[in-house]
C-alpha positions as CSV (number, residue, x, y, z in Angstrom):
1,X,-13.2,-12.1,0.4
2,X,-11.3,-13.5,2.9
3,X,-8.8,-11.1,3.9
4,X,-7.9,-9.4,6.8
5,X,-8.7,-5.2,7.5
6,X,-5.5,-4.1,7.2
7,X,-4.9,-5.6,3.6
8,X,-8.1,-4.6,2.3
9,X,-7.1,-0.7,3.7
10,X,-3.8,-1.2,2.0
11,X,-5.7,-2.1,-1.2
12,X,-8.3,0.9,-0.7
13,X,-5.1,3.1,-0.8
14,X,-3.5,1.4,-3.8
15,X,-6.4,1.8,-5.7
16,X,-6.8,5.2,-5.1
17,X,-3.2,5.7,-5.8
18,X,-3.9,3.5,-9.6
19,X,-6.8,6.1,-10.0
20,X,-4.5,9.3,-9.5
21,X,-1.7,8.0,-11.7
22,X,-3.7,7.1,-14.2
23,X,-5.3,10.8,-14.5
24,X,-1.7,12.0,-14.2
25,X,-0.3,10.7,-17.2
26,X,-2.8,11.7,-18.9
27,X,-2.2,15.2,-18.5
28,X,-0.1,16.9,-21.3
29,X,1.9,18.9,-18.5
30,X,2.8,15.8,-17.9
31,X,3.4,14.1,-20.9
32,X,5.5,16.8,-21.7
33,X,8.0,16.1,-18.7
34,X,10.0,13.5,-19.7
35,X,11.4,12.3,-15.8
36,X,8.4,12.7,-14.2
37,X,6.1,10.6,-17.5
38,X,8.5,8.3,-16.9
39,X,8.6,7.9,-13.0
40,X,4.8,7.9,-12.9
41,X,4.6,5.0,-15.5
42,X,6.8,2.8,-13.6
43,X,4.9,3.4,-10.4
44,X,2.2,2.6,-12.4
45,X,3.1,-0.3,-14.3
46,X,4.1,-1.4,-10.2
47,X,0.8,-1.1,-9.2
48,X,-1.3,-2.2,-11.9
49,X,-1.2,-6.4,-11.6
50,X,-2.3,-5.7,-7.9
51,X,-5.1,-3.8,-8.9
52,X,-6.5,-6.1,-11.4
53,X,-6.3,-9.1,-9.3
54,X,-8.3,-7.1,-6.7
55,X,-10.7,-6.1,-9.5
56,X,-10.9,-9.7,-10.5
57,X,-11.4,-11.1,-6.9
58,X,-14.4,-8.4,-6.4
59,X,-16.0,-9.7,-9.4
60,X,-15.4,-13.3,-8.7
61,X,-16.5,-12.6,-4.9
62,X,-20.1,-11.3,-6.7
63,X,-20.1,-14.1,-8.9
64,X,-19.9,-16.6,-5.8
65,X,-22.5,-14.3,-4.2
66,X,-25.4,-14.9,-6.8
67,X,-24.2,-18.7,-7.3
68,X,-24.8,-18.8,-3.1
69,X,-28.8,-17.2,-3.7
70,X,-29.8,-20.1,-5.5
71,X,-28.7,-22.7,-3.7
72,X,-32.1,-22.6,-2.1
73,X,-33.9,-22.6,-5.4
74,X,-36.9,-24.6,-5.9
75,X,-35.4,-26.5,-9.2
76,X,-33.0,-29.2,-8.3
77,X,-30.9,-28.8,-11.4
78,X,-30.6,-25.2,-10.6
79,X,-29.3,-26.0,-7.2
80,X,-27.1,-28.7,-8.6
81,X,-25.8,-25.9,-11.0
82,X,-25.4,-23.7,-8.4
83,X,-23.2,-25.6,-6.4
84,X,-20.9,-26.6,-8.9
85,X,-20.3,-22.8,-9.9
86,X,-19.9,-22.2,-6.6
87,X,-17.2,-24.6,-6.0
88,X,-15.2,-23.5,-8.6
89,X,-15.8,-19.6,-7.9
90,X,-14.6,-20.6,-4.1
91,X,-11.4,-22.5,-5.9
92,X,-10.9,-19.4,-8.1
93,X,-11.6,-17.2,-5.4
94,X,-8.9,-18.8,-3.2
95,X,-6.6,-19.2,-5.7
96,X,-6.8,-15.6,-6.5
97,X,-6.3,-14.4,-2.9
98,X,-3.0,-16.0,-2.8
99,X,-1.8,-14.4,-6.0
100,X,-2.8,-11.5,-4.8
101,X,-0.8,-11.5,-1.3
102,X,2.0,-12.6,-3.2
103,X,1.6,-9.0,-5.1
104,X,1.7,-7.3,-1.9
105,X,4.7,-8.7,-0.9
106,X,7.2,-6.1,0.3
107,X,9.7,-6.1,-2.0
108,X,13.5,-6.3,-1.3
109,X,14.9,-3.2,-3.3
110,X,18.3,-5.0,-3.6
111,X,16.5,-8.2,-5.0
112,X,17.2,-7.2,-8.7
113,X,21.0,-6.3,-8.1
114,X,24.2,-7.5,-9.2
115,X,26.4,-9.2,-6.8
116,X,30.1,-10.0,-5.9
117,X,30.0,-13.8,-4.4
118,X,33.0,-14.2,-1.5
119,X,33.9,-17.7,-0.8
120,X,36.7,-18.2,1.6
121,X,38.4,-21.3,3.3
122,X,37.5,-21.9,6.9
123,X,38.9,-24.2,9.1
124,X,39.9,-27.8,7.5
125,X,43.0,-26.6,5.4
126,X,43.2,-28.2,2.1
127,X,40.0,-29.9,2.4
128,X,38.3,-26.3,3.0
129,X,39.9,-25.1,0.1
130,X,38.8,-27.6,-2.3
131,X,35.7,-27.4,-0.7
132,X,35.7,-23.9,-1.7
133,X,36.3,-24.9,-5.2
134,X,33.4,-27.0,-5.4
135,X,31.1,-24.3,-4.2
136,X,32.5,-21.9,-6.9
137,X,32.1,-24.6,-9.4
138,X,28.3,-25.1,-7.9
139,X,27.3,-21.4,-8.5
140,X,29.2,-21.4,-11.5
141,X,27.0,-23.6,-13.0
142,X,23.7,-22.5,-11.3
143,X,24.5,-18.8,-13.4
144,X,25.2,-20.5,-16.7
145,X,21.9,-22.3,-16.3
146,X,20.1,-19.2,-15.8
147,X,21.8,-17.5,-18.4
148,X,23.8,-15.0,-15.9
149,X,27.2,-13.6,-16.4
150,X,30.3,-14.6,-14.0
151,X,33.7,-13.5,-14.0
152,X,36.3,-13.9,-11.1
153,X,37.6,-10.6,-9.6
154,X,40.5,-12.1,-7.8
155,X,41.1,-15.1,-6.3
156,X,44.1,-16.9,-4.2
157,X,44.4,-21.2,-5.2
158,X,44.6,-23.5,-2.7
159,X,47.8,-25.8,-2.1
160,X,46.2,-28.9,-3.0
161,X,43.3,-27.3,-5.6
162,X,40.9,-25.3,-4.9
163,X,40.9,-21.5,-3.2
164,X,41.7,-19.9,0.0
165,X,39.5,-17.2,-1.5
166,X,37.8,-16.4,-4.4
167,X,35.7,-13.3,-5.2
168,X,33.3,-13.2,-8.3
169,X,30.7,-10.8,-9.5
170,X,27.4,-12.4,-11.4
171,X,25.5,-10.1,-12.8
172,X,21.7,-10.7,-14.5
173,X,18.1,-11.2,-13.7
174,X,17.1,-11.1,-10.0
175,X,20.7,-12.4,-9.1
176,X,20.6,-11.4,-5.2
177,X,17.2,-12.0,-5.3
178,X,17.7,-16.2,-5.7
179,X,21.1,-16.0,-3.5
180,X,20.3,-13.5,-1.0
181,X,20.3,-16.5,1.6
182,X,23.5,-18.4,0.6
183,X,25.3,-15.8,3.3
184,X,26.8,-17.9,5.8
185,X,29.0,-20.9,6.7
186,X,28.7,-23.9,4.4
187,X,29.9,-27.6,6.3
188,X,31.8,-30.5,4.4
189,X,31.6,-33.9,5.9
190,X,33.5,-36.2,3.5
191,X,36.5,-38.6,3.6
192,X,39.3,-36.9,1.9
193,X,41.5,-38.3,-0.8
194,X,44.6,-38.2,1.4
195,X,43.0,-40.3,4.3
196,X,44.0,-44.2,4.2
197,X,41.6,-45.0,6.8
198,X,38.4,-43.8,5.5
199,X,37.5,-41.5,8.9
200,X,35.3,-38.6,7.8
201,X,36.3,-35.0,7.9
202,X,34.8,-32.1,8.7
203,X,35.5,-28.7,6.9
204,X,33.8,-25.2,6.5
205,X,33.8,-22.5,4.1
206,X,31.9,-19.2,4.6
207,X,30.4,-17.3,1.3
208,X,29.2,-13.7,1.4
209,X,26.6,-12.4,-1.2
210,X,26.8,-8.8,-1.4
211,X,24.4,-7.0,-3.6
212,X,26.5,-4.6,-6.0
213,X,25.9,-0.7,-5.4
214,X,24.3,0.6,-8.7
215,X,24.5,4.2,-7.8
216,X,28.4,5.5,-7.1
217,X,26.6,8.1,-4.6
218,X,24.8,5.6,-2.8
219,X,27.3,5.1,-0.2
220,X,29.6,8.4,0.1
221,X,33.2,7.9,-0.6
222,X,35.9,10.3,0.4
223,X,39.2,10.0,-1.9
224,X,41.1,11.2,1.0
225,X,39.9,8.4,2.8
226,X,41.0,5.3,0.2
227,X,45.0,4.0,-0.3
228,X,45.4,3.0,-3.5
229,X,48.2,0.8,-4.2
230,X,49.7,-1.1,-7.9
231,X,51.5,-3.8,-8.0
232,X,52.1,-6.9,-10.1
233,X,49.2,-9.6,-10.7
234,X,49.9,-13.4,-9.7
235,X,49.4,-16.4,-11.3
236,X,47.7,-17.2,-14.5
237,X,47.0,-13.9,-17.2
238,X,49.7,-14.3,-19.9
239,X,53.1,-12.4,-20.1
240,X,51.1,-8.9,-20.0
241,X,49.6,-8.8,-16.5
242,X,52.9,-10.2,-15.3
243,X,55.2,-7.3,-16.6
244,X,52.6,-4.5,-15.8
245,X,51.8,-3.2,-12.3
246,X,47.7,-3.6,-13.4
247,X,46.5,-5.2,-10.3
248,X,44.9,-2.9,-7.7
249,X,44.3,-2.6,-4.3
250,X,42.2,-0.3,-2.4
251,X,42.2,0.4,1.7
252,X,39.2,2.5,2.9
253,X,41.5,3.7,5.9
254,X,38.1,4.6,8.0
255,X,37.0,1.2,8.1
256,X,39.9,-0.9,7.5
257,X,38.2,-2.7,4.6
258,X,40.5,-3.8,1.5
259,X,39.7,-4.9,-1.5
260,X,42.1,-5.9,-4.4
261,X,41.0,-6.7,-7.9
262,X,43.7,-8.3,-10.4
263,X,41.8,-10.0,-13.1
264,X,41.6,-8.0,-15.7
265,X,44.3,-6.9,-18.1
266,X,43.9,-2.5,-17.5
267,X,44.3,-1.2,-14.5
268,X,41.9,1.1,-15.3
269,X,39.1,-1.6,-15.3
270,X,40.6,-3.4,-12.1
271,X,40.3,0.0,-10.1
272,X,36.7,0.6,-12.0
273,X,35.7,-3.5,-10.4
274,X,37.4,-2.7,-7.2
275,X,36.0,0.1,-6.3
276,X,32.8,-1.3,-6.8
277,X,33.7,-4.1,-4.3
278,X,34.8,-1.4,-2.0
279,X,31.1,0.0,-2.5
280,X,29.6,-3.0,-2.1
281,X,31.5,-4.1,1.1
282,X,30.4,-0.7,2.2
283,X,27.1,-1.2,2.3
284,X,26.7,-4.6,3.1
285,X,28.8,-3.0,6.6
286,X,26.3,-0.3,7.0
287,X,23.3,-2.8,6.6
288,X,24.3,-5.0,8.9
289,X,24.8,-2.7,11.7
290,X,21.3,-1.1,10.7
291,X,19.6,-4.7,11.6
292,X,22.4,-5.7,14.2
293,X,20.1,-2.5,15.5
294,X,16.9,-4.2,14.8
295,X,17.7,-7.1,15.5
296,X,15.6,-6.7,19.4
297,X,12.5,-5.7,17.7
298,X,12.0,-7.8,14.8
299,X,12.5,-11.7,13.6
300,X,14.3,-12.9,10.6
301,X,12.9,-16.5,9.7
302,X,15.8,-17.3,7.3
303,X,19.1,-17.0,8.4
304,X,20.7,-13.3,9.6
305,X,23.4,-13.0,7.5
306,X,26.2,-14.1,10.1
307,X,29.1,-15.0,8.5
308,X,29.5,-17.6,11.1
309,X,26.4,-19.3,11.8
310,X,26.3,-23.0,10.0
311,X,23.6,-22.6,7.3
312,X,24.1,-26.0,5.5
313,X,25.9,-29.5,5.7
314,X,26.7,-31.2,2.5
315,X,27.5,-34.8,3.6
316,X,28.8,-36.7,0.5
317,X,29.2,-40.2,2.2
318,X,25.3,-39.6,2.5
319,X,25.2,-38.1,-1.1
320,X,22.8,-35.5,1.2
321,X,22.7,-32.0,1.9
322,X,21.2,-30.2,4.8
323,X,20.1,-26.7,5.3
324,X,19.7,-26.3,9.0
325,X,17.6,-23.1,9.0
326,X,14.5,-24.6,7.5
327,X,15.2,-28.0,8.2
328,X,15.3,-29.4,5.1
329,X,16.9,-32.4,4.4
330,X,17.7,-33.1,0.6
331,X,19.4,-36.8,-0.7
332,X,20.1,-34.9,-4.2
333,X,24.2,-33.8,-3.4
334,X,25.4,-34.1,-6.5
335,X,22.9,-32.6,-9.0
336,X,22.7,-29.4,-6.3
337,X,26.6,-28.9,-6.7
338,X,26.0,-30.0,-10.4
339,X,24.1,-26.7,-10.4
340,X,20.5,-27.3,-9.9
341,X,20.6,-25.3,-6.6
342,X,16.6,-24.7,-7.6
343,X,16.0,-27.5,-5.1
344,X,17.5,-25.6,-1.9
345,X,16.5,-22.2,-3.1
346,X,13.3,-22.3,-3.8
347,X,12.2,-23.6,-0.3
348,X,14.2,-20.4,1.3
349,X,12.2,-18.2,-0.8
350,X,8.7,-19.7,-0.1
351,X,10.0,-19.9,3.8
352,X,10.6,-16.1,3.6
353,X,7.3,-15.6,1.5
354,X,5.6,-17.4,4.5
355,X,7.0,-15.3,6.9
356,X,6.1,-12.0,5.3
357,X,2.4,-13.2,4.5
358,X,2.1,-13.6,7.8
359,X,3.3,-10.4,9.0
360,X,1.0,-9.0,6.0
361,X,-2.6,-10.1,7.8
362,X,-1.4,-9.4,11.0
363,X,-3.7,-6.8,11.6
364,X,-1.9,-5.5,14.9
């Protein structure tokens, strides 16, 4: 098999680490504990596909082994045979080896999280915030195709259309896994409606994807620390939110950071979603100083996470769209904002997949 020392010592340890679970839950001490049967069979249920591709590539790598011996045979058909099993065992063999770095992947533990999706105005005025509109509209549609859930924790219109801002949280299968790399600021070129000379503007908008805390005691939260304030909700929301002081905002004093959530009807649920924002702002704060910290010692391939640097350019006199950290260059504008973002995203992820395969057989 074709891999490198360091991979092969990482599966030596796995599969001694399959071994001991599996003896493990099959114990009735613990069968009988119900946390611990549990923990253990997830671990296991983690571990298993890698072990059975590697128990697959041994036996293919023997296969291809005896298929090799008789290519020296003194029957021609048996060499002939020979050589076509061994040209597919090499295929299968290869084939397998990929699959199986894939498995060893280090996986992002946020990658399965909810998240709340920020999407602000930057500079171009109206045209930023209808611009903003467009990319809510884009990811609204991406989350219905995949079946997710979205719903719109508060949100300030634009003038002209559009928003200034507008927070959402999206929650269902692997959402911050697939937008995990839409952090960032997001270019317009187009001519807008208003201009009788056809020149092309320039606008940005900068989204934030922040993966949604599961745990309340993940990040610590003092109450002394947070202002809570009430007050009335604007806009849309019937008669009700507009006589009831439902609409919340929070102020973590220590940080600075506020939050306000307005969209639903009790104030009880607008706290509940608003402190979750506050959680999730939280972290994302605290993570981004941890690799501001790393940031000398290690190399992120796709994008950092600045909310300022220009990750994409969608040029709609072009009909194209640009994303500048892989170079990838994409004359398919409308049916990406028409939600089939599977285009952009899916080159990110393999990019990132690249970049951690590599780091995988470095044996240094």
């Amino acid at each position: 098999m074709d891999l490198s020392a360091s991979m092969l010592a990482k599966l030596d340890d796995l599969d001694d680490r399959y071994h001991e679970l599996s003896g493990l839950l099959a114990d009735p001490e613990t069968v009988t504990d119900r946390d611990r049967f549990t923990a253990l069979s997830k671990e296991l249920s983690e571990i298993e596909p890698v072990i059975r591709c590697f128990q697959d590539l041994r036996r293919l790598d023997e296969e291809l082994a005896d298929a090799a011996s008789l290519l020296d045979d003194d029957d021609p058909e048996m060499r002939e045979l020979a050589r076509d099993d061994a040209g597919r065992l090499k295929r299968e063999l290869d084939t397998g080896q990929e699959r199986l770095k894939r498995l060893l992947l280090p996986r992002n533990p946020n990658d399965a999280s909810n998240v709340f999706l920020e999407i602000r105005a930057g500079t171009g005025g109206d045209e930023a915030a209808l611009f903003a509109g467009d990319l809510f509209r884009m990811y609204g549609r991406y989350a219905e195709a995949l079946k997710w859930h979205l719903e719109i924790v508060s949100s300030r219109p634009g003038e002209h259309g559009g928003y200034k801002e507008i927070i959402s949280r999206i929650d269902g299968a692997n959402v911050y896994g697939r937008l995990k790399f839409e952090s960032g600021a997001h270019r317009v070129q187009r001519v807008p409606e208003t201009e009788s000379q056809g020149r092309i503007h320039t606008s940005a908008c900068t989204v934030a994807v922040l993966p949604e805390v599961e745990a309340i005691n993940e990040i610590e939260l003092n109450k002394a620390d947070i202002r809570v304030d009430t007050f009335r909700a604007s806009g849309a929301g019937g008669q009700h939110v507009n006589k009831t002081d439902s609409a919340i905002r929070l102020t973590h004093m220590p940080s600075g950071i506020v939050v306000e959530c307005q969209d639903q009807r009790s104030q009880h649920k607008n706290r509940a979603r608003a402190m979750a924002l506050l959680q999730a702002k939280l972290l994302d704060a605290a993570q981004a100083e941890q690799q501001s910290e790393q940031a000398e010692s290690r190399r992120i391939l796709v994008g950092s996470g600045d909310r300022s640097q220009r990750i994409r350019t969608y040029n709609f006199p072009e009909r194209r769209i640009t994303d500048h950290r892989i170079n990838l260059t994409l004359y398919k504008l409308d049916e990406v904002l028409g939600g089939a973002m599977d285009a952009i995203i899916e080159p990110l992820i393999q990019e990132h997949h690249a970049d951690q395969l590599a780091a995988l057989g470095d044996d240094s």
